[in-house]
N, C-alpha and C positions, 0 to 999 in steps of 0.2 A: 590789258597791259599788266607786266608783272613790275609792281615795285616792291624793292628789299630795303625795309629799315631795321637798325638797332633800337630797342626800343627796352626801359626800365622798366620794370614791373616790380609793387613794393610786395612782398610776399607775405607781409598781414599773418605773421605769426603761424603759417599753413603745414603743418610737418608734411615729408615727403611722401604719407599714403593716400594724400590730398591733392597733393603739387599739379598732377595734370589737369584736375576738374577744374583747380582756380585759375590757372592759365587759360583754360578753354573758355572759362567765362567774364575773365580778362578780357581776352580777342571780344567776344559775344558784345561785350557792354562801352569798350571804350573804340575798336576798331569799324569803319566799314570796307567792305569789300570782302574777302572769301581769304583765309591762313590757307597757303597750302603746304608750308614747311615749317618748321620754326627749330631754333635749337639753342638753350641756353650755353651760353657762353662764359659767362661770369659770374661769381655772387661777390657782390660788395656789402657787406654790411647785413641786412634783411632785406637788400632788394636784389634782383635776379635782373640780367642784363639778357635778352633774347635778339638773338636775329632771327628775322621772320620776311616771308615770301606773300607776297599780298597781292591777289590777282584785285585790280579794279575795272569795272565795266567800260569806263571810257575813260581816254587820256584826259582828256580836260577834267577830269571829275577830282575832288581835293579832294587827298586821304587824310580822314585822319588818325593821328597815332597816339597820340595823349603825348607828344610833344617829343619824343625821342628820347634819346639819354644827354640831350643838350639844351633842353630848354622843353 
C-alpha cells in the first residue's frame, strides 16, 4: 500500500550541498516503510515541508512519520 504524507523536516542548519544526504537519512531514522518519491514543497522558516510517497508492506501496519506538518 502506497501512503502520501506531508511531512516537516527541521533542516538543522544543512546548506544545500548536503540537503539530499539529510533528507535521506531523515526518511532512514524517523520513517518506516520504503520513500519512493518525495518532493519539497515549501520552506518555512529552516524547516522544509516535503511530500512523500511511502510504500508500507501491509495495510494494517501504522506508519510512522514523525507526526506530519500538524502535529
Amino acid at each position: 500500500m502506497v501512503v502520501s504524507k506531508r511531512i516537516k523536516i527541521p533542516r538543522d542548519g544543512v546548506d544545500s550541498t548536503q540537503l539530499l544526504e539529510h533528507l535521506l537519512e531523515y526518511f532512514s531514522n524517523t520513517l518506516t516503510g520504503e520513500v519512493l518519491r518525495f518532493a519539497i514543497v515549501e520552506v518555512i522558516g529552516e524547516d522544509l515541508i516535503v511530500d512523500a510517497s511511502i510504500m508500507v508492506k501491509d495495510a494494517r501496519t501504522k506508519i510512522k512519520t514523525g507526526g506530519g506538518i500538524h502535529g
